[in-house]
C-alpha positions in Angstrom: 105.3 316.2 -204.9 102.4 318.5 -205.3 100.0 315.9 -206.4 101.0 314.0 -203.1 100.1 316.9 -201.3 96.6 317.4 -202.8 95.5 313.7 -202.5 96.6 313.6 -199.1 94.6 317.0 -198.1 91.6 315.4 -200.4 91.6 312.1 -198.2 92.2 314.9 -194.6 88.9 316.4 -196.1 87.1 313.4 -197.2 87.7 311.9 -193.6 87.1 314.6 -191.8 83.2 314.8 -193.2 83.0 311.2 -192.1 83.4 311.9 -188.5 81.4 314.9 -188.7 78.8 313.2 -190.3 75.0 313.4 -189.4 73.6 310.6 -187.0 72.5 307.6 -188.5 68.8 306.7 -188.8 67.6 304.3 -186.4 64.1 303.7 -186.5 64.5 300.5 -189.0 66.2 298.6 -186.1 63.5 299.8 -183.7 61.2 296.9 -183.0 57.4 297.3 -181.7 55.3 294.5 -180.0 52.3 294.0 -178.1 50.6 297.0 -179.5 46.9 297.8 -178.2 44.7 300.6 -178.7 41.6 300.3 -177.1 38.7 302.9 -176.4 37.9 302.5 -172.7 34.2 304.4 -172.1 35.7 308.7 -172.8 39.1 306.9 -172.7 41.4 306.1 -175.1 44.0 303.5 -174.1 47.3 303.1 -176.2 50.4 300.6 -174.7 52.8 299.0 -176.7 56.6 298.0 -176.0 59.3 299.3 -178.2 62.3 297.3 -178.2 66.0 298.6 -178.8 68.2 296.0 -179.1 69.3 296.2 -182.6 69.9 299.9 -181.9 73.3 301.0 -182.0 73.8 304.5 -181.0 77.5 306.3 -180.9 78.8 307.8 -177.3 77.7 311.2 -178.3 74.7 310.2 -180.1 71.5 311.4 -178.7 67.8 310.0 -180.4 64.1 311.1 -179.8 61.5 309.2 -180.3 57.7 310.7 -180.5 54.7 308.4 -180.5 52.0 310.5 -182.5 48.5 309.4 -182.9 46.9 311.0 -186.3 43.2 311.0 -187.3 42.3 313.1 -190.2 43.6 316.5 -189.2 43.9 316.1 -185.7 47.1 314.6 -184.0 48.2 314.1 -180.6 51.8 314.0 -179.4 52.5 312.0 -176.4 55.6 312.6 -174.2 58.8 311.8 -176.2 61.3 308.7 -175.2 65.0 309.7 -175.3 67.8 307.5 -176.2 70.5 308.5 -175.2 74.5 307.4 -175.5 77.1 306.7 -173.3 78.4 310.6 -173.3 75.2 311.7 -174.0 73.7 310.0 -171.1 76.7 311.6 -168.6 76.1 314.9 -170.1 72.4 314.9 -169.0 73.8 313.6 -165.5 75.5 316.2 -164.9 73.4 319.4 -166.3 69.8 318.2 -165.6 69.0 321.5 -167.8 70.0 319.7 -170.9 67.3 317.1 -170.0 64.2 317.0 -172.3 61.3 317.9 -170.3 58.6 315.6 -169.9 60.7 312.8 -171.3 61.6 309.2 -170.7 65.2 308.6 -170.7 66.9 305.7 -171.5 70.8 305.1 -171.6 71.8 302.4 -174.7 73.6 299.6 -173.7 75.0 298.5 -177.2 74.9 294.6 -177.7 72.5 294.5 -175.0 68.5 293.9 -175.0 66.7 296.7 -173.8 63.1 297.1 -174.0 60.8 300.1 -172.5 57.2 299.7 -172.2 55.1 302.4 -173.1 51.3 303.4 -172.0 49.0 306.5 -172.0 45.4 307.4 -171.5 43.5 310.0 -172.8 40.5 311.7 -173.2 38.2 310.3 -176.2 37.4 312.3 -179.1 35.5 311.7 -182.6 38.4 311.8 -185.0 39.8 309.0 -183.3 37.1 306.6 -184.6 39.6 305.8 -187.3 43.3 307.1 -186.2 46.8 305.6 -186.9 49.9 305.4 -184.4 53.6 306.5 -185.5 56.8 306.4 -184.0 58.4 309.3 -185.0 62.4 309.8 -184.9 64.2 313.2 -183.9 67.8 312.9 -185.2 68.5 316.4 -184.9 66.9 317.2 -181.4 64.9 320.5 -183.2 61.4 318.6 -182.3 59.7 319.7 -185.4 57.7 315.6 -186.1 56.4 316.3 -189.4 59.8 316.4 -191.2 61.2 313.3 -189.4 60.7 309.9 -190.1 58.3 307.5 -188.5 57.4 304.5 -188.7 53.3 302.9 -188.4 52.9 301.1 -184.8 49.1 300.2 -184.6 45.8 301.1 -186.1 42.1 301.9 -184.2 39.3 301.8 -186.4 36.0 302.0 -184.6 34.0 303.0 -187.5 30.3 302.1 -187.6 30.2 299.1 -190.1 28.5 299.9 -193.3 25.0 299.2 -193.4 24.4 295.5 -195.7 23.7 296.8 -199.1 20.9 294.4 -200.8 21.8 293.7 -204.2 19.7 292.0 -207.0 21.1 290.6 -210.1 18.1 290.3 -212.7 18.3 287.3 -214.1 19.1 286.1 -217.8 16.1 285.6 -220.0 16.2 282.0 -220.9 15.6 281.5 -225.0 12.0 280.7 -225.9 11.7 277.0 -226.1 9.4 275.7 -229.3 6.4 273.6 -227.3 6.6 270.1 -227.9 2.8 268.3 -226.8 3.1 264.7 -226.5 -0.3 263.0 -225.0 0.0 260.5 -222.5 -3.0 258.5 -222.0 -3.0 255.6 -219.4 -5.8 253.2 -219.5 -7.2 251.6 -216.5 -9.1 248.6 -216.6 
């Protein structure tokens, strides 16, 4: 009877960390097309389309996406896409508050396409010569990018090409050949 009792408040305890679980990654079924980074004159042009059908989020769930650009040290954060679902979405209806500032919100559909194009422009800068673009995934909602996972969108490289290097390969010595003299005489008459 007791052993009954224990499996059974086990299995309570077992289930009820499954439904408080933490959210579920989704940046794997995030797909990104059409990606171009261009540098524009003191601009720097960056538009791609980000793609969430294969995303499947849970009523309450609530994700942030970041696009980062990072050159060497120097990063730039552009404003952050929210996905939001179905509860999630009402919630934000109803208290604008809750809202993230500066972001673009989008309410999943599940089992629907949905894809969001996204674009910015800013100012040029040196480190960008050679600079890499992430999508980076807030789970948690805390905002802090460098702990969350991303995933590589595009690449800029605008690097000088390397000046041609001239190289010489001094040739093998060829072996000594031993002189042979025939004489050839031709006689004209």
């Amino acid at each position: 009877m007791k052993l009954r009792h224990i499996a059974f408040g086990l299995l309570a305890i077992a289930a009820g960390a499954a439904w408080g679980a933490k959210a579920t990654p989704t940046l794997k079924a995030v797909k990104v097309s059409n990606v171009d980074l261009t540098r524009q004159k003191d601009n720097m042009k960056i538009a791609f389309d980000i793609d969430f059908s294969q995303v499947s989020l849970k009523s309450d769930q609530q994700v942030i996406y970041t696009p980062v650009l990072v050159g060497g040290k120097d990063s730039v954060t552009f404003s952050p896409i929210v996905l939001n679902g179905r509860n999630a979405a009402l919630r934000e209806e109803r208290d604008p508050g809750r809202a993230v500032k500066g972001a673009t919100t989008l309410k999943r559909l599940n089992g629907k396409s949905q894809t969001l194009p996204f674009s910015a422009t800013l100012p040029y800068a040196d480190w960008m010569d050679w600079s890499r673009l992430y999508l980076a995934e807030d789970l948690c909602g805390c905002g802090n990018l460098k702990d969350q996972d991303r995933i590589p969108v595009g690449e800029f490289d605008n690097r000088p090409a390397p000046p041609p290097a001239m190289t010489f390969i001094t040739p093998k010595a060829e072996a000594v050949k031993p002189a042979t003299r025939r004489a050839r005489h031709s006689w004209t008459m």
